[in-house]
C-alpha positions in Angstrom: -19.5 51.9 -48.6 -15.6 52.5 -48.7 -13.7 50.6 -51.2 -11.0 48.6 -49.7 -7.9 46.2 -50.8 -8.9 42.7 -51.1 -6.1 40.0 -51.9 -7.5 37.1 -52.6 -5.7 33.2 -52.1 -6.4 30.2 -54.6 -4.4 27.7 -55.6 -5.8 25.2 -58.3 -4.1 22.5 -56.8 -6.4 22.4 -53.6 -9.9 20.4 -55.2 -7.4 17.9 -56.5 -7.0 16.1 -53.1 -10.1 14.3 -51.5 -9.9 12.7 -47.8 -11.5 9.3 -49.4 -14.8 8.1 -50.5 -17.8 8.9 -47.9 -15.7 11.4 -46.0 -17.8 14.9 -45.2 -14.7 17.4 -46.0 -14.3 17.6 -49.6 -11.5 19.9 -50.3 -13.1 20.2 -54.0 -15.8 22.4 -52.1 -12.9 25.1 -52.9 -12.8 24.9 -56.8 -16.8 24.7 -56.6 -16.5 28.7 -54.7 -13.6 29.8 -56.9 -15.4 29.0 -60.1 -18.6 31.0 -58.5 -16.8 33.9 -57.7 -15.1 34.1 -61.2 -18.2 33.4 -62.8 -19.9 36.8 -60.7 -16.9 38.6 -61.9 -15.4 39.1 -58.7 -11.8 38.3 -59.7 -11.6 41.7 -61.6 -11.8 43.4 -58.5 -9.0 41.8 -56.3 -5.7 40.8 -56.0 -6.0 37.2 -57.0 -2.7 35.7 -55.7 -1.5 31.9 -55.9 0.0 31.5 -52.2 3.6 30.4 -51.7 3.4 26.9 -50.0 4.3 26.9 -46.7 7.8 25.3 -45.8 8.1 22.3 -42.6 10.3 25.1 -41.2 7.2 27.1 -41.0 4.7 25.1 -39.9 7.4 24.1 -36.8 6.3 27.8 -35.5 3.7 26.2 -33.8 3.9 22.5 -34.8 6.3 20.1 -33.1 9.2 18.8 -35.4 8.5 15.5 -35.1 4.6 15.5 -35.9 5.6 18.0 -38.8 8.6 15.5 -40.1 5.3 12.8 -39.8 3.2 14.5 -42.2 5.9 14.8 -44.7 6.5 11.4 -45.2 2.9 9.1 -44.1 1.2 7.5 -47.0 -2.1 5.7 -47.1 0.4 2.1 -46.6 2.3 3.2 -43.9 0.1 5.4 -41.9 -0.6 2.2 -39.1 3.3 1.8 -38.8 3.9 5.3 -38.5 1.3 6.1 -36.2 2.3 3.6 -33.6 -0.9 1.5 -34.9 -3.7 4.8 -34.5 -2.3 5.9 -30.6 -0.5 8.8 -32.1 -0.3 12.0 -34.8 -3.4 10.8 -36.3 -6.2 8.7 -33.7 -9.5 7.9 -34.7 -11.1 7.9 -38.4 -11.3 11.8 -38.5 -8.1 12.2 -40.1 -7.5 9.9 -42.3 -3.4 9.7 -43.7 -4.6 10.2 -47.3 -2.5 10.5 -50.6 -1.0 14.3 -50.8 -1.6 15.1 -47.2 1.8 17.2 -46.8 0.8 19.1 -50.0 -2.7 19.4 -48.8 -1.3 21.2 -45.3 1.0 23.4 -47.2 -1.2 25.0 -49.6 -3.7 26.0 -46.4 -1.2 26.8 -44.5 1.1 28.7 -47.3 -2.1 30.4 -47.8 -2.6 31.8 -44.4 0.5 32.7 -44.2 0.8 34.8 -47.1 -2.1 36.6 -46.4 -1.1 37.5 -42.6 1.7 39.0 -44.6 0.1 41.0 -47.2 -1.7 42.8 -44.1 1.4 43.2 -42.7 3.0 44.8 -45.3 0.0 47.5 -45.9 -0.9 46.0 -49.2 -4.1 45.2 -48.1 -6.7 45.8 -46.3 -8.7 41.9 -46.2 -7.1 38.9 -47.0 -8.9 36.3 -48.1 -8.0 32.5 -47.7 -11.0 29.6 -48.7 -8.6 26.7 -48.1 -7.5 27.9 -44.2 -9.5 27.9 -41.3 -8.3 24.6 -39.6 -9.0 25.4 -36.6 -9.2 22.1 -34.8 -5.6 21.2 -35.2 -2.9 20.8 -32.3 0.4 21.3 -31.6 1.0 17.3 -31.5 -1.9 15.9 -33.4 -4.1 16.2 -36.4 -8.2 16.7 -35.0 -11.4 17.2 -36.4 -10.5 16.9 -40.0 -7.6 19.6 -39.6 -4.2 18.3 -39.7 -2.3 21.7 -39.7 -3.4 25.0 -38.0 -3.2 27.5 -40.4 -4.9 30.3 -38.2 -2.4 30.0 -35.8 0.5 30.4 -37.9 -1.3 33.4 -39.5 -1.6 34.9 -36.3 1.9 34.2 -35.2 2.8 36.2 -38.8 1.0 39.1 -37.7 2.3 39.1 -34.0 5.2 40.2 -35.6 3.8 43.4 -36.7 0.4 44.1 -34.5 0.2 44.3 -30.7 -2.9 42.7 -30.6 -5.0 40.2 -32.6 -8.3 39.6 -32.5 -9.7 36.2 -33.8 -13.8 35.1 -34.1 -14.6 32.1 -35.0 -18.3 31.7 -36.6 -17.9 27.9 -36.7 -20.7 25.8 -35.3 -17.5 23.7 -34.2 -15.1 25.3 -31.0 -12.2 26.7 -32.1 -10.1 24.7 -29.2 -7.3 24.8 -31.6 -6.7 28.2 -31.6 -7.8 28.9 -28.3 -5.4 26.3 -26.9 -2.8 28.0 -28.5 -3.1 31.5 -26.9 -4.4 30.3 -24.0 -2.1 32.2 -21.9 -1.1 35.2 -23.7 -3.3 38.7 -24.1 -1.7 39.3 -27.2 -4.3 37.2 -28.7 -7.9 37.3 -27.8 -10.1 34.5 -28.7 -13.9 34.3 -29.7 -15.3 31.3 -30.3 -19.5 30.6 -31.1 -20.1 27.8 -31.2 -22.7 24.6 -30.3 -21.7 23.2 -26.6 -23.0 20.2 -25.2 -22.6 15.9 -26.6 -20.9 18.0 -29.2 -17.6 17.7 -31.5 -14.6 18.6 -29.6 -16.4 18.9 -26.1 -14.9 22.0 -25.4 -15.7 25.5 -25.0 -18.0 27.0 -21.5 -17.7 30.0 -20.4 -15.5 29.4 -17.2 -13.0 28.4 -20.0 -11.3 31.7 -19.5 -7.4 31.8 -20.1 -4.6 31.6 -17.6 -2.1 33.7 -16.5 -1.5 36.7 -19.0 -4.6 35.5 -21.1 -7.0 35.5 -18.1 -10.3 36.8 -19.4 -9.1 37.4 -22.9 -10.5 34.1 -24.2 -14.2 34.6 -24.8 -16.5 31.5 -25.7 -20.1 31.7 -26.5 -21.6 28.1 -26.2 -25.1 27.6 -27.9 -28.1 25.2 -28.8 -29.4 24.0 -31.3 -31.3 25.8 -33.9 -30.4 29.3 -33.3 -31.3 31.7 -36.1 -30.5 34.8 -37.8 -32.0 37.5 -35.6 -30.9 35.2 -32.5 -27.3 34.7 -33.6 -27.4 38.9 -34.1 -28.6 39.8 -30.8 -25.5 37.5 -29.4 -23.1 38.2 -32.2 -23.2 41.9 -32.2 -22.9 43.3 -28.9 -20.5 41.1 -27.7 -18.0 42.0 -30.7 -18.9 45.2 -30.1 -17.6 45.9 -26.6 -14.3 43.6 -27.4 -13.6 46.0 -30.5 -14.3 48.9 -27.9 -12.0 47.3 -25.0 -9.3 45.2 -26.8 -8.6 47.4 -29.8 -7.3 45.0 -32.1 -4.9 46.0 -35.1 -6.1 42.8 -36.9 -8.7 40.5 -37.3 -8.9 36.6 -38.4 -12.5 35.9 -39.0 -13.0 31.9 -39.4 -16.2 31.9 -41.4 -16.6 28.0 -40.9 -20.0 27.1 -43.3 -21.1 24.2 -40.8 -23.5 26.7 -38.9 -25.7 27.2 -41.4 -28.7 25.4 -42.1 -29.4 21.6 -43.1 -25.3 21.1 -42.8 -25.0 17.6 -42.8 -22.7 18.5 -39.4 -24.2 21.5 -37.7 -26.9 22.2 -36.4 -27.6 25.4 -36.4 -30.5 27.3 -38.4 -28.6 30.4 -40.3 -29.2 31.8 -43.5 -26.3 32.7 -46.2 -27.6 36.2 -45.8 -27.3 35.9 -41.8 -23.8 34.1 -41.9 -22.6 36.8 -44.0 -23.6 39.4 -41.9 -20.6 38.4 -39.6 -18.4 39.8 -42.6 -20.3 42.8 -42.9 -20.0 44.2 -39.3 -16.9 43.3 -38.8 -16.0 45.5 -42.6 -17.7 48.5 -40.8 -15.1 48.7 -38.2 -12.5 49.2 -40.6 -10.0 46.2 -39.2 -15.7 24.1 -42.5 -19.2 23.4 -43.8 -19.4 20.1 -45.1 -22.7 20.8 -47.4 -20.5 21.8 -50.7 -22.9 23.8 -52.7 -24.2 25.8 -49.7 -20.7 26.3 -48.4 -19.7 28.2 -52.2 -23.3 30.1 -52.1 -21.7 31.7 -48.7 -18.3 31.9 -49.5 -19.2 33.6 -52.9 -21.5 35.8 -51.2 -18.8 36.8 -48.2 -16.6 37.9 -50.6 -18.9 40.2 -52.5 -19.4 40.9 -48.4 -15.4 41.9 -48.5 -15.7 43.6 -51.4 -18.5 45.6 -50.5 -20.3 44.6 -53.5 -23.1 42.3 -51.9 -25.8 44.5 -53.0 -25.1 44.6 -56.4 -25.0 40.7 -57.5 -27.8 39.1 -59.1 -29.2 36.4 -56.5 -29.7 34.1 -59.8 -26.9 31.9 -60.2 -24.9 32.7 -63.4 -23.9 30.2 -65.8 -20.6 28.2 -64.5 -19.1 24.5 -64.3 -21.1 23.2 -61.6 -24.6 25.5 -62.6 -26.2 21.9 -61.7 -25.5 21.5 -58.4 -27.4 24.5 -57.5 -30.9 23.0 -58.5 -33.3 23.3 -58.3 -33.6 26.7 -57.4 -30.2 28.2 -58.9 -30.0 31.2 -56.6 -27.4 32.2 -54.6 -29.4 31.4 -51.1 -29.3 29.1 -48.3 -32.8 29.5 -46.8 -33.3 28.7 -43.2 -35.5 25.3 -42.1 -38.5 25.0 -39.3 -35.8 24.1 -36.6 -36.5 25.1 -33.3 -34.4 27.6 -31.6 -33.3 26.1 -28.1 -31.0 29.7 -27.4 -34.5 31.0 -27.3 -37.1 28.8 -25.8 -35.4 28.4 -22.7 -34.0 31.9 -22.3 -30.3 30.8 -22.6 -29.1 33.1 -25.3 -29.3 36.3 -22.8 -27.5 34.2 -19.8 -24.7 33.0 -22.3 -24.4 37.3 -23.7 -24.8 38.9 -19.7 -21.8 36.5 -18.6 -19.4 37.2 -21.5 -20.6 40.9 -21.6 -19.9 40.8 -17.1 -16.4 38.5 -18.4 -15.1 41.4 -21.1 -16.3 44.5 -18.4 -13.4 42.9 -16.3 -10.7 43.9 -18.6 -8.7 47.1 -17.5 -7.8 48.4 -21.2 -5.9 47.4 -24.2 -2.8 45.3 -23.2 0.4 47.0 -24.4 3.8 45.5 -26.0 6.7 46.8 -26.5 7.4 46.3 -30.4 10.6 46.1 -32.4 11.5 46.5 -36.0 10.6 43.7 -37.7 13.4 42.1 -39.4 12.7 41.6 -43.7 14.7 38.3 -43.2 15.8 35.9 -41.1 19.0 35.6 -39.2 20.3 33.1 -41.5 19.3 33.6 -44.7 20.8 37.2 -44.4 23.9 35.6 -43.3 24.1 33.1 -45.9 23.9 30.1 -43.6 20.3 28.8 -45.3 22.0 28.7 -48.5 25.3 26.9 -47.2 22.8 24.6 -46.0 21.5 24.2 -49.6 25.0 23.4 -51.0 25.6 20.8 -49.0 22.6 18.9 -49.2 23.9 18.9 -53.0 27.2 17.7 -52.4 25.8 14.7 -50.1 29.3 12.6 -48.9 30.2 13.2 -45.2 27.3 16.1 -44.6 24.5 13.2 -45.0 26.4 10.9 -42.2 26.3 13.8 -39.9 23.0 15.1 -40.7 21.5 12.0 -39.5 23.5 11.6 -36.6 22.3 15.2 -35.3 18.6 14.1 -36.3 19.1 10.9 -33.9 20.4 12.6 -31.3 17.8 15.2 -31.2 15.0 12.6 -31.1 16.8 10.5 -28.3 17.9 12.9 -25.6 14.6 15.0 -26.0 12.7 13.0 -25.5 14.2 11.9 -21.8 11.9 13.3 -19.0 12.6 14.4 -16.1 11.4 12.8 -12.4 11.7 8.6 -14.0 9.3 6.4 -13.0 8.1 8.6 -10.3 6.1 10.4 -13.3 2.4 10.5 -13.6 0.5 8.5 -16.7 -1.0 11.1 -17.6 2.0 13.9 -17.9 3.2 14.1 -21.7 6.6 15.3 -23.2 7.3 16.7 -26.2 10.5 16.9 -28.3 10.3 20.7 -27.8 10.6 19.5 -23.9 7.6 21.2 -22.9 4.8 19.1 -21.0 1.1 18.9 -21.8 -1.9 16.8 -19.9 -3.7 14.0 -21.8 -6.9 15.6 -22.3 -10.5 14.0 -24.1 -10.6 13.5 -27.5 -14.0 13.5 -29.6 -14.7 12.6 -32.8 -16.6 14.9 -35.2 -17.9 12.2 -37.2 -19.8 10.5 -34.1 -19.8 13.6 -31.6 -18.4 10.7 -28.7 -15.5 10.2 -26.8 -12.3 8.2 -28.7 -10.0 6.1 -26.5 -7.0 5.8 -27.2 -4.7 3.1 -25.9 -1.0 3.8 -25.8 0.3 0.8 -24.7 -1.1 -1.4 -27.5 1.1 -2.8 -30.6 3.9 -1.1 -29.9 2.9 2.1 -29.4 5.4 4.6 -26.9 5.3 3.2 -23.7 4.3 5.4 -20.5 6.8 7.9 -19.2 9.1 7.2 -22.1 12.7 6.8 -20.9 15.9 6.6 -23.8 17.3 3.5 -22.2 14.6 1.3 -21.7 16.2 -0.6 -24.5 19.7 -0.4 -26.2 20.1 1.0 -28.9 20.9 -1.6 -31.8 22.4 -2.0 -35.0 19.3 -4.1 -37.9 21.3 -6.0 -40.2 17.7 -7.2 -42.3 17.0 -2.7 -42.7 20.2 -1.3 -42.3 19.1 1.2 -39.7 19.6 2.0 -35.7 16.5 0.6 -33.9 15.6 1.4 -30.4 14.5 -1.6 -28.5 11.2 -2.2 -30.3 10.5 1.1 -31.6 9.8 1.3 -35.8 13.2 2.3 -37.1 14.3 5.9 -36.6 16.9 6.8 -39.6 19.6 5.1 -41.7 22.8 4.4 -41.4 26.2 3.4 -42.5 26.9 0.1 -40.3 30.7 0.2 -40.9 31.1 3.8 -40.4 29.1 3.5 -37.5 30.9 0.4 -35.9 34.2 2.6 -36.5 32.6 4.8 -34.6 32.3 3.0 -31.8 35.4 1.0 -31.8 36.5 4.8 -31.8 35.5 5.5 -28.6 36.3 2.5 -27.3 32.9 1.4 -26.0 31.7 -2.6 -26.7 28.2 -3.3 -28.1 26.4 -5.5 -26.0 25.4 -8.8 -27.3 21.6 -8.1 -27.0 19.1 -5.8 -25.3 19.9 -4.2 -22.4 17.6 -4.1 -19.4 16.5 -0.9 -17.4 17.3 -2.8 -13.8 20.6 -3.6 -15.8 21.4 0.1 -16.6 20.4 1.4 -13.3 22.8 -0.8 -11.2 26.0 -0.2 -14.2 26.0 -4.3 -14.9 25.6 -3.2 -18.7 28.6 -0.8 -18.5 
């Protein structure tokens, strides 16, 4: 077997956080693979790299500024304030607003990143990241235990330097963050098996398709329970196969999620290490979440010996490390399937699900084609010194801070103004970007049901939100401009702001001012 590149992502920081006592995702499941892999003596044989943590000004290439800006300053005591009481950024007990959460996102994220970027750059052939794969993530809104979508930002990364991206996702979970992403693009073609049905996040049939551009190049394969090695082969293989013939990729993302394999305390599927793994394997050949901890670093270990090519030559008994205990009481590097029954195969709905996306893929004319440019080695404005100007000022404070804020406010009220009034529907959304999005179902993975979410509670955004539904008003008791009833956007001066007004010679109403009052100019 060829030898090939492997850079390989840890930071020490990442076991450090935990999501709060009796909550399935332990980020500590992390430290547990790392110190398996080190103790196999993997670590000599790759580029181990501590990622660069990803900036907000990188996670805004997919994220929206205002969700990003949330992340960066919730805490455990003001998560309900900040999330307009649960209705937005983070619903439901999923995603908890626990301490570090910022940090959290930007070491998975940072990590991604980085690693799109070492491909990119030809100095390696696999990338490996243990903290990424949040696939569940949206543009808006934390989900399914993910907060920030570090697969999407990777793949933005290597847009910049491949045509085409493929991305399979092995999670027993849909990948409907991902796939929401590209949904319209054929840059990007989307894989996704996964269990369908009363199921965590509900989405993912096969007449889920793409649109536009991306028609036919996202590719779900929904499953049942219990599906096994040889089962998850005979679907896994050929399918790949004929995208790898059509698409033609110049990069892969493979999200090796560990919740597929068996007696997950999520899934519910019925794979082996040995089977999962064999994901990693095929995919090697063509040159391009778990929530159970200790079978989740048995797999991970044993897919990077996969990348490395090496899986052949480790001993399957556990060598001595840190956490030798939690491998009892076998202490072999194995996770054996159970007496499940396999659904996919009883009823005969593995070969529909494979003859429809096999018939789906057969539809594509070729490879899509871009035209490509030279990719710049930095940005626009660090290369013109307008990053760093930036910098200075944010040192020198005075006048800068006043106007910094002011830009900030401004941005948040007149973006947020939609189009068409009233006459809107309740169910048409708008972002500060501008760009409009339907109110869709939202699951919860802990409970696999429906969460609703009431936005006209407390004093969460009201429907159709308009800038002038109240005025904006001057708090004495915080020292900061509130609109209407809204929590308090930013801080300001009040007597450089009053001179401000008096400036332009407009009054200050004595108290809030009505919408019937706007609309016919009494308020003016």
């Amino acid at each position: 077997m060829s030898k090939r590149r492997v850079a390989y992502y840890y930071d020490g920081d990442t076991g450090s956080y935990t999501y709060g006592l009796g909550h399935p995702m332990k980020p500590h499941r992390m430290r547990v693979t790392h110190d398996l892999v080190s103790a196999y003596g993997m670590l000599d044989k790759m580029h181990v790299l501590r990622p660069k943590r990803a900036t907000p000004e990188a996670m805004t290439a997919f994220h929206t500024d205002e969700y990003i800006h949330f992340l960066n300053r919730v805490t455990p005591e003001t998560a309900e304030e900040l999330t307009y009481h649960g209705t937005r950024f983070l619903m439901g007990e999923d995603n908890p607003a626990f301490e570090g959460v910022f940090e959290f996102c930007s070491i998975s994220a940072g990590g991604s990143i980085s690693a799109a970027q070492r491909i990119s750059s030809g100095a390696a052939d696999i990338s490996i990241n243990w903290a990424g794969g949040l696939h569940h993530a949206k543009k808006r809104e934390a989900s399914g235990f993910c907060y920030i979508n570090d697969i999407v930002l990777g793949i933005l990364e290597l847009l910049r330097t491949y045509p085409r991206v493929l991305y399979i996702d092995i999670d027993c979970h849909h990948g409907d963050g991902v796939e929401e992403a590209f949904y319209t693009t054929d840059r990007v073609m989307t894989c996704s098996f996964h269990k369908f049905g009363e199921y965590f996040p509900g989405t993912g049939t096969q007449e889920d398709r793409g649109r536009g551009k991306g028609r036919n190049y996202t590719v779900n394969i929904p499953l049942k329970d219990g599906i096994t090695d040889e089962a998850f082969k005979r679907v896994f293989e050929p399918i790949i196969n004929k995208i790898m013939e059509i698409y033609r990729p110049g990069a892969v993302i493979l999200q090796c999620g560990a919740d597929s394999l068996a007696g997950d305390k999520l899934g519910c599927f019925n794979l082996t290490m040995n089977g999962h793994a064999h994901c990693v394997q095929y995919l090697r050949a063509f040159n391009a979440g778990g929530y159970t901890v200790k079978n989740v670093a048995r797999t991970w270990t044993y897919e990077t010996a996969c990348a490395l090519g090496i899986q052949d030559d480790i001993d399957p008994n556990l060598p001595w490390n840190e956490y030798f205990e939690w491998f009892g009481p076998r202490y072999r590097l194995e996770v054996p399937e159970n007496n499940m029954d396999d659904l996919n195969v009883r009823d005969g709905s593995l070969d529909k699900v494979r003859a429809t996306a096999l018939q789906q893929l057969s539809q594509l004319p070729c490879a899509p084609s871009v035209g490509m440019h030279e990719v710049p080695r930095e940005s626009l404005g660090r290369h013109l010194g307008l990053d760093i100007a930036e910098e200075d000022a944010d040192e020198d404070g005075g006048t800068d801070d006043l106007d910094r804020r002011l830009a900030q406010h401004s941005r948040f009220v007149y973006k947020l103004q939609e189009p068409g009034g009233s006459d809107e529907s309740d169910d048409e959304r708008y972002d500060s970007d501008g760009s409009s999005y339907r109110r869709r179902k939202r699951m919860s993975i802990l409970s696999n049901r429906v969460v609703n979410v009431d936005h006209d509670i407390g004093r969460g955004p009201p429907r159709g939100r308009r800038f002038f539904k109240s005025a904006v008003r001057w708090d004495e008791t915080y020292g900061r401009v509130r609109l209407g009833k809204e929590p308090v956007l930013g801080s300001l001066n009040g007597s450089r702001l009053g001179g401000m007004m008096d400036a332009t010679g407009r009054s200050t109403p004595g108290g809030d001012v009505t919408m019937e009052e706007w609309e016919d100019g009494t308020s003016v």
